[in-house]
N, C-alpha and C positions, 0 to 999 in steps of 0.2 A: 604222763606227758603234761606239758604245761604249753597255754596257749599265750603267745607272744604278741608283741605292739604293734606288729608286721600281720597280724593275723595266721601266723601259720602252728603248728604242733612242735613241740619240740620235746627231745629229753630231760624229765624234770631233772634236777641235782641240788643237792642242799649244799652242795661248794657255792653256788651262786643265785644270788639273789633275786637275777632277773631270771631265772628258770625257776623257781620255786615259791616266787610270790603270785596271787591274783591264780585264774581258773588253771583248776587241774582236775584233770581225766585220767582214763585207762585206756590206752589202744587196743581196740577188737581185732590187730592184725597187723601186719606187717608195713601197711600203707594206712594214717588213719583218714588220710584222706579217703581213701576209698572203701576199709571197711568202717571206718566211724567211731566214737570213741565214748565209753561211758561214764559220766557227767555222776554218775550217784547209783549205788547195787551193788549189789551180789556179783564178784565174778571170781575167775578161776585163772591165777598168774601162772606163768610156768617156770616157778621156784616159790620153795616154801617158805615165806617168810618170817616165820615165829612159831610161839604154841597157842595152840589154841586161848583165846581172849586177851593175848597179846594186844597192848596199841602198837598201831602200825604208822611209821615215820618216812617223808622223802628220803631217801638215802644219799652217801655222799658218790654212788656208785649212780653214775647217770642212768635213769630210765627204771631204779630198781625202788625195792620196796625193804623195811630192815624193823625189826623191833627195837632196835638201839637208837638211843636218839643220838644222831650227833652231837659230837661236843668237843671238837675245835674250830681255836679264834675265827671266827668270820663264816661260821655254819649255819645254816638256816633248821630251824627244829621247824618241822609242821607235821601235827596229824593230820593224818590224811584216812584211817579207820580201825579196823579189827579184823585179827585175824581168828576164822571159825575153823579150821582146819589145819593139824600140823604135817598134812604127810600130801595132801592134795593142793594147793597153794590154793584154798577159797578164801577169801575176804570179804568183810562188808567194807565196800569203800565210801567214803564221806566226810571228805577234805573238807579241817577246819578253815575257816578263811581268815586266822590270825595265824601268827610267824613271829617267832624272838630269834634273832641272830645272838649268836653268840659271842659274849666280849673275848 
């Protein structure tokens, strides 16, 4: 999720810029308002993202996670960590806080 101007969580997406630049988290749950969201860890998605030591990318898939970096016109590339697990979706998450959009 990425945290917006308005202050609230939204779905990150490397289609756009204003969800994929500045703080991003992982939602502990369906509401992060309410269960909370983690900011840098160890967690466990529920989809595999890659293979093991994979770097891990915003996706162009809102709220998702992809070893692929995107890469068309007007995509946002950002790591965001590594994937430790290919069959359990674990990750270390630790969103870089640089971004190259895509010409």
């Amino acid at each position: 999720v990425h945290y917006n101007s308005s202050g609230n969580w939204q779905l990150a997406d490397a289609d756009d810029n204003t969800k994929s630049d500045g703080l991003l988290g992982v939602a502990l749950g369906a509401d992060a308002s309410v269960n909370g969201i983690l900011l840098r860890g160890t967690v466990t998605l529920d989809h595999d993202p890659g293979a093991v030591g994979d770097v891990l990318y915003v996706s162009t898939t809102a709220g998702d996670t992809t070893a692929t970096a995107p890469s068309s016109s007007g995509n946002i590339v950002r790591v965001i960590g590594y994937c430790l697990d290919a069959s359990n979706g674990q990750i270390w998450f630790n969103p870089d806080g640089t971004f190259v959009e895509v010409a």
